[in-house]
C-alpha positions as protocol buffer text, in pm:
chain_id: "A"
residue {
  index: 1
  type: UNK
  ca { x: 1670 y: -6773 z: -7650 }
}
residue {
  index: 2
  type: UNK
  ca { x: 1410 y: -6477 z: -7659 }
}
residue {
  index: 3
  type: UNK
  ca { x: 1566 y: -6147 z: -7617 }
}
residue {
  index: 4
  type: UNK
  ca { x: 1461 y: -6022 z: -7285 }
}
residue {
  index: 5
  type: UNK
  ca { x: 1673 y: -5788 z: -7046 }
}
residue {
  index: 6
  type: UNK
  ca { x: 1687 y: -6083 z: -6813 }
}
residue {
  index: 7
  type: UNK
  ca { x: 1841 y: -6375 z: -7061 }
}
residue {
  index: 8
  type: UNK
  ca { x: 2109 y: -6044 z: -7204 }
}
residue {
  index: 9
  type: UNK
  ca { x: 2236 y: -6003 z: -6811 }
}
residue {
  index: 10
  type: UNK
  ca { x: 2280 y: -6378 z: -6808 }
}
residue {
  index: 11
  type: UNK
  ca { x: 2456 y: -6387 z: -7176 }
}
residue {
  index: 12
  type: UNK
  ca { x: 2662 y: -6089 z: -7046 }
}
residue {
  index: 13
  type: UNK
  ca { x: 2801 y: -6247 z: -6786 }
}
residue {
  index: 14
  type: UNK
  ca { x: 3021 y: -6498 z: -6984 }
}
residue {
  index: 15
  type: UNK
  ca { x: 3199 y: -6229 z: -7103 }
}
residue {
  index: 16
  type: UNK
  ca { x: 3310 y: -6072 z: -6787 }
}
residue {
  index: 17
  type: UNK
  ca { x: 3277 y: -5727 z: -6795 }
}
residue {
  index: 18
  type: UNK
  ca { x: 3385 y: -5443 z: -6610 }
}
residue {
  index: 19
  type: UNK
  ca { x: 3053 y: -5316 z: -6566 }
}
residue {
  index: 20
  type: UNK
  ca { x: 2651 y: -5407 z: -6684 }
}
residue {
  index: 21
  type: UNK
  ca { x: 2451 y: -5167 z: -6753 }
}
residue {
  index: 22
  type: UNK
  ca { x: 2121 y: -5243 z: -6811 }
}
residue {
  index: 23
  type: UNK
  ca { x: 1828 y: -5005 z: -6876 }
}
residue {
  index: 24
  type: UNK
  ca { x: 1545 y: -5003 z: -6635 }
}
residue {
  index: 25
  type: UNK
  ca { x: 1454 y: -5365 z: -6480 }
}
residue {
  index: 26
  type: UNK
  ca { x: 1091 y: -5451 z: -6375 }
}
residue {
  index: 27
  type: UNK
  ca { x: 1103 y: -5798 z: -6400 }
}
residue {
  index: 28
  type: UNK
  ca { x: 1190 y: -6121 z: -6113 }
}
residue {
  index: 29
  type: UNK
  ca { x: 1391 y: -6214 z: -6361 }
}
residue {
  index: 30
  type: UNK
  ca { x: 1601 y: -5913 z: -6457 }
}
residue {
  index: 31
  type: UNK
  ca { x: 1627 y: -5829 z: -6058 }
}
residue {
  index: 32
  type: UNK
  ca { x: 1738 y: -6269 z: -6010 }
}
residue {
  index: 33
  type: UNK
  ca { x: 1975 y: -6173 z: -6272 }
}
residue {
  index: 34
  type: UNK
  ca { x: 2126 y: -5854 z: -6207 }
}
residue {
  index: 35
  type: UNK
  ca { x: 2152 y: -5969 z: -5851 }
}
residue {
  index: 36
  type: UNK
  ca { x: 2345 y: -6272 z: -5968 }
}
residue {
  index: 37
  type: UNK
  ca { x: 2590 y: -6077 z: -6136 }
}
residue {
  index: 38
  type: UNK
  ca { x: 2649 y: -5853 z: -5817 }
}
residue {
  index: 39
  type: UNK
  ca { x: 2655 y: -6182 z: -5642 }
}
residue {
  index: 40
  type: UNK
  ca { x: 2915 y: -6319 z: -5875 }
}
residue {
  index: 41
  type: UNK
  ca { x: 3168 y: -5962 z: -5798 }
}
residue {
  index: 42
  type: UNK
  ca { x: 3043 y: -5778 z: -6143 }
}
residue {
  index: 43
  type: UNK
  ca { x: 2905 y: -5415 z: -6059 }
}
residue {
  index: 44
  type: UNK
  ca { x: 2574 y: -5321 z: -6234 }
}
residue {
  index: 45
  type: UNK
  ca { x: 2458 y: -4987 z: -6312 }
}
residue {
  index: 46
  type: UNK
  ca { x: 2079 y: -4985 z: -6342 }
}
residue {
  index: 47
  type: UNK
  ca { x: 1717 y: -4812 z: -6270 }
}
residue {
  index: 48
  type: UNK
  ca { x: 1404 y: -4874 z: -6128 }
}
residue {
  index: 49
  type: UNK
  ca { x: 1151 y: -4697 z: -5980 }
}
residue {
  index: 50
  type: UNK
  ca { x: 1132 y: -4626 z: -5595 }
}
residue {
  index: 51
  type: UNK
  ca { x: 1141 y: -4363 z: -5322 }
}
residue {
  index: 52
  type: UNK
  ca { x: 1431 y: -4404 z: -5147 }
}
residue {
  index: 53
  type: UNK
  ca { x: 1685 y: -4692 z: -5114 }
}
residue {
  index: 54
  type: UNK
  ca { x: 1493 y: -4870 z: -4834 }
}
residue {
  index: 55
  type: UNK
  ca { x: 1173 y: -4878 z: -5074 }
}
residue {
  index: 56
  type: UNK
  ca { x: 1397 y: -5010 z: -5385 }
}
residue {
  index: 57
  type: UNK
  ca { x: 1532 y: -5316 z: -5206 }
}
residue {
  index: 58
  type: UNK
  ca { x: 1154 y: -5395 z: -5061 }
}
residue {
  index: 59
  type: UNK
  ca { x: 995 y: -5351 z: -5450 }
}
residue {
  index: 60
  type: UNK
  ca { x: 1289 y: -5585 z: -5575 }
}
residue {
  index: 61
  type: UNK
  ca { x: 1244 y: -5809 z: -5303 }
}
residue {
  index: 62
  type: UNK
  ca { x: 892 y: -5844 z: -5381 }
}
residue {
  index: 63
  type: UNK
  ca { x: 953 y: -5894 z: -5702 }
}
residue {
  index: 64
  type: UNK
  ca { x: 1190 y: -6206 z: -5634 }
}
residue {
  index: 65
  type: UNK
  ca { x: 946 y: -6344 z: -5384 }
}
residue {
  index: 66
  type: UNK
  ca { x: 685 y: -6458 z: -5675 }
}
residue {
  index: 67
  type: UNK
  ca { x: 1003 y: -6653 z: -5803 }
}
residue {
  index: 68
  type: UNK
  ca { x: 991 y: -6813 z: -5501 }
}
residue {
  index: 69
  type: UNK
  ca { x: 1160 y: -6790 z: -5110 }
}
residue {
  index: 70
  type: UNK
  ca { x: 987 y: -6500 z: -4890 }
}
residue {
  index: 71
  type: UNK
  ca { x: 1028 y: -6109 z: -4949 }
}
residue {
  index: 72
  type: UNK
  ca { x: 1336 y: -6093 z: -4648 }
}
residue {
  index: 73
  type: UNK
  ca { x: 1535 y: -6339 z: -4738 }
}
residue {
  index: 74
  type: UNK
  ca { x: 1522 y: -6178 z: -5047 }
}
residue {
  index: 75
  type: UNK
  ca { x: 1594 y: -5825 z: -4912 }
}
residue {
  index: 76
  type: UNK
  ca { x: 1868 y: -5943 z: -4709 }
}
residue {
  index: 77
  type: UNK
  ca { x: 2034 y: -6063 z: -5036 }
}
residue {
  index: 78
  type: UNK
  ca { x: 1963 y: -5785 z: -5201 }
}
residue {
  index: 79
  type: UNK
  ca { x: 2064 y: -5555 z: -4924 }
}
residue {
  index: 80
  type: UNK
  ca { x: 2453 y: -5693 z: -4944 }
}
residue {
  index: 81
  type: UNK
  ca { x: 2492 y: -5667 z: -5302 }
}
residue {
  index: 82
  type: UNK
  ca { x: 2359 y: -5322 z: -5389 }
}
residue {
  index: 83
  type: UNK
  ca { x: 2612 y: -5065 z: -5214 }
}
residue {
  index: 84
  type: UNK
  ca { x: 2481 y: -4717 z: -5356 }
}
residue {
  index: 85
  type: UNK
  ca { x: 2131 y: -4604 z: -5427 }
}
residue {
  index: 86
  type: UNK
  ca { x: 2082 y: -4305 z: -5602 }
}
residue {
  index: 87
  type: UNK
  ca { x: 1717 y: -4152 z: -5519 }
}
residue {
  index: 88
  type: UNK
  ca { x: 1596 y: -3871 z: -5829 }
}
residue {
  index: 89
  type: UNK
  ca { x: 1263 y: -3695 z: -5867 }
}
residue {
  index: 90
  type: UNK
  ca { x: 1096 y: -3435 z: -6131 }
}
residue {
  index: 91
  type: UNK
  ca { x: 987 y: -3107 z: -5894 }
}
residue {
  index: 92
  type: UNK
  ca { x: 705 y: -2914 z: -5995 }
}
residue {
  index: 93
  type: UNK
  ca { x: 911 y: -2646 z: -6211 }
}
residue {
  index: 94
  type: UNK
  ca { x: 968 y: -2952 z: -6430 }
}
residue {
  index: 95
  type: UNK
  ca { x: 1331 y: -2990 z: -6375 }
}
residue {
  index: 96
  type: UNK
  ca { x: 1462 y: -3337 z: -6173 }
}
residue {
  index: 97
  type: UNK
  ca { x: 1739 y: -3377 z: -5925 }
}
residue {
  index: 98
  type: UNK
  ca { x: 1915 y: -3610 z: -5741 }
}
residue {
  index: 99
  type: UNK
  ca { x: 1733 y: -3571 z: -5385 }
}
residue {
  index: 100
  type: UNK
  ca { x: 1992 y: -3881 z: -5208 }
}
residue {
  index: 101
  type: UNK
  ca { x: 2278 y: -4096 z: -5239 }
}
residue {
  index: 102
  type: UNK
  ca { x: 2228 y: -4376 z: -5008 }
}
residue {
  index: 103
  type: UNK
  ca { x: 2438 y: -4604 z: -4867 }
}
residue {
  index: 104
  type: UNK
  ca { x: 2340 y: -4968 z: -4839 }
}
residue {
  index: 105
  type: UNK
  ca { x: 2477 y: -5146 z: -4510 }
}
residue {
  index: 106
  type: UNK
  ca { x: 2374 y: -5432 z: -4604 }
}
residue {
  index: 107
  type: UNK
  ca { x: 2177 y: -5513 z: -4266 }
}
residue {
  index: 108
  type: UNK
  ca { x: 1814 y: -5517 z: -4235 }
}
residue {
  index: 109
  type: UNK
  ca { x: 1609 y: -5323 z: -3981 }
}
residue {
  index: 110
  type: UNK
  ca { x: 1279 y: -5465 z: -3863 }
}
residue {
  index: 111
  type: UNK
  ca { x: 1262 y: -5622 z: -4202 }
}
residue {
  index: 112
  type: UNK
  ca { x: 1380 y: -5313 z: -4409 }
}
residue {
  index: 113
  type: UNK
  ca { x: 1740 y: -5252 z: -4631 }
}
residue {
  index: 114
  type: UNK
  ca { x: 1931 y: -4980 z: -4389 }
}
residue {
  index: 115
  type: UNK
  ca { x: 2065 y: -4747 z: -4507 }
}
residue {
  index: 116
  type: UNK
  ca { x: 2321 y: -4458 z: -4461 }
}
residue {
  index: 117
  type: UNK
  ca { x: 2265 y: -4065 z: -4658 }
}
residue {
  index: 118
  type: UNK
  ca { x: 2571 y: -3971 z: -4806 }
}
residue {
  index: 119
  type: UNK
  ca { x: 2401 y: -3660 z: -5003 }
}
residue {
  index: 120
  type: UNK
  ca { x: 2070 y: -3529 z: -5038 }
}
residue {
  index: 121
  type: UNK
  ca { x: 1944 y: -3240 z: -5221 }
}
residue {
  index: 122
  type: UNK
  ca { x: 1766 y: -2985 z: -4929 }
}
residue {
  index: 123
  type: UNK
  ca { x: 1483 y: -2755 z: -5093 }
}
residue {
  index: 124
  type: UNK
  ca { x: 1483 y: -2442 z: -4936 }
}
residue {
  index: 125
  type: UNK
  ca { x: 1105 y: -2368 z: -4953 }
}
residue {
  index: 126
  type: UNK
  ca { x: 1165 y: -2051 z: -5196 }
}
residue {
  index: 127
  type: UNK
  ca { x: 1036 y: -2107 z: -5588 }
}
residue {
  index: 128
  type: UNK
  ca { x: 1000 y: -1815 z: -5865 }
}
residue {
  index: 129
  type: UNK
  ca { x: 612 y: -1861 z: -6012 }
}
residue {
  index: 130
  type: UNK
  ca { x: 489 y: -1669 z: -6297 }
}
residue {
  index: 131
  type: UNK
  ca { x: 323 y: -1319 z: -6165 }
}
residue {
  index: 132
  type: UNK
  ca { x: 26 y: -1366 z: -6427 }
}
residue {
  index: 133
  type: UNK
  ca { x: -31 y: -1747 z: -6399 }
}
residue {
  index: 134
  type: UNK
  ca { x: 136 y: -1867 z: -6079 }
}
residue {
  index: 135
  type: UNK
  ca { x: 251 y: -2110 z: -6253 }
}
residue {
  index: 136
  type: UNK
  ca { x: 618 y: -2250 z: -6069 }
}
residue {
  index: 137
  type: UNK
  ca { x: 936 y: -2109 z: -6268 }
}
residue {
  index: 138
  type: UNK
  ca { x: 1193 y: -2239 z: -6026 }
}
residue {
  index: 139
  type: UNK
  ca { x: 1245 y: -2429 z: -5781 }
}
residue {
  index: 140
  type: UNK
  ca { x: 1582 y: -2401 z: -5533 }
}
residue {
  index: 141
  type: UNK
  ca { x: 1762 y: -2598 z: -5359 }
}
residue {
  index: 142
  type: UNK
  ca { x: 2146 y: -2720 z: -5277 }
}
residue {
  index: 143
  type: UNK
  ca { x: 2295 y: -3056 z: -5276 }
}
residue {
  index: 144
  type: UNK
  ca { x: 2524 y: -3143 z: -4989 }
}
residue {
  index: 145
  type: UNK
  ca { x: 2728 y: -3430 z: -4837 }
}
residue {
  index: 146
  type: UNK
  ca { x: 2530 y: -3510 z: -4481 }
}
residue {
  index: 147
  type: UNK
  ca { x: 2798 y: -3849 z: -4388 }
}
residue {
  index: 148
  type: UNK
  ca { x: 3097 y: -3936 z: -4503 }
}
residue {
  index: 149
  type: UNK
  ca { x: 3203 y: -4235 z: -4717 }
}
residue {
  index: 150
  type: UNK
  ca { x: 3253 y: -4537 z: -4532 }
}
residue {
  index: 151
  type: UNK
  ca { x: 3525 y: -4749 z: -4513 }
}
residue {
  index: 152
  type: UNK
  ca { x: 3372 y: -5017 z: -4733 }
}
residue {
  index: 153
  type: UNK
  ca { x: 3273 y: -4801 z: -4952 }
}
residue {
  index: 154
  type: UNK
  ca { x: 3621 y: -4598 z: -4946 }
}
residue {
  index: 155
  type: UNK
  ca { x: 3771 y: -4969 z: -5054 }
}
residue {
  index: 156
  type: UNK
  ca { x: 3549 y: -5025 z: -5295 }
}
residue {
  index: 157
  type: UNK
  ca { x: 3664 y: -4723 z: -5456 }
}
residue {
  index: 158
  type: UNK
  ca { x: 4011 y: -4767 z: -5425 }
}
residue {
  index: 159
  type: UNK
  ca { x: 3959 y: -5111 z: -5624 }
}
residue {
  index: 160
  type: UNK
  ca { x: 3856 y: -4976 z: -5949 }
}
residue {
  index: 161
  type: UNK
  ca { x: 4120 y: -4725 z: -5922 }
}
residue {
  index: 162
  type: UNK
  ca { x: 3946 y: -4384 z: -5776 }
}
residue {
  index: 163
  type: UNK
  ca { x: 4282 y: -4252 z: -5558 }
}
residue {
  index: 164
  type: UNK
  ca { x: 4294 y: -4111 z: -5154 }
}
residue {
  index: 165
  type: UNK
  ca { x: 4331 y: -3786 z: -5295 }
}
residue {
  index: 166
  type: UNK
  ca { x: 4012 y: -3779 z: -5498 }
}
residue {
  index: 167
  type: UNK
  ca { x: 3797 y: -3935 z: -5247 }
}
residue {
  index: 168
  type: UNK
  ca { x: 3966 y: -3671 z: -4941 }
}
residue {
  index: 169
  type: UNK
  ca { x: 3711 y: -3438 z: -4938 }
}
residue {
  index: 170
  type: UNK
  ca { x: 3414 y: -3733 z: -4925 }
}
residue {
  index: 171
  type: UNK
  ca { x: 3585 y: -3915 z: -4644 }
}
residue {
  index: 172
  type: UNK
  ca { x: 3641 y: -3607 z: -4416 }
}
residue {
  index: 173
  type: UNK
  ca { x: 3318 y: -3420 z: -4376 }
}
């Protein structure tokens, strides 16, 4: 078959891996696939582009929906086999951070993915600019944990081996 992301998910799959990793997928049929494979119990590590968790099931959802079936039932599928969503972004000093980890609940609100911040990266409002240009040096900021892990999530952990002890300080805020 052609070599597209979507057809080397599917291919993947026969040879059960621990994890699939694809790079960034943009297509109905890399998101029917990768979603298969969560479907099927193997975890997937991927990108695409969105704002925030919410917006990442709803642009994947769309995506399926021209395959076919409308945009919720879609997200709803979606919503209970993604868990995490990890949210980045390039400031204006050129650097990028991770600005959330969200949760996935895997229940849909008014027709959007719900979802629960674990982390997010707070900007403080202060920023070093060049005297002479005013052009933006710095930018600052500090991550922190704004919910604890939840107990799904806590399991889900525990079953590729990540201990009580090294999830402790996640699970008591």
């Amino acid at each position: 078959t052609t070599p597209t992301m979507a057809n080397m998910i599917s291919h993947t799959l026969r040879n059960t891996p621990d994890v699939i990793i694809p790079g960034e997928i943009r297509t109905p049929e890399e998101f029917f696939q990768a979603n298969r494979a969560l479907k099927t119990g193997h975890r997937i590590l991927t990108t695409w582009h969105a704002v925030d968790g919410a917006d990442a099931i709803d642009r994947a959802a769309t995506e399926l929906s021209t395959m076919g079936g409308s945009a919720l039932e879609h997200a709803r599928s979606l919503a209970n086999s993604f868990d995490i969503v990890v949210s980045q972004q390039k400031l204006g000093d050129g650097s990028r951070h991770v600005m959330a980890i969200e949760e996935l609940t895997g229940r849909l609100i008014d027709g959007r993915a719900e979802t629960r911040k674990l982390f997010e990266y707070v900007l403080t409002g202060e920023s070093d600019k060049d005297p002479i240009t005013g052009k933006v040096k710095k930018i600052y900021g500090y991550f922190q944990q704004t919910n604890p892990l939840s107990e799904k999530l806590v399991q889900s952990f525990y079953q590729v081996g990540i201990t009580k002890e090294e999830l402790e300080e996640f699970v008591n805020v």
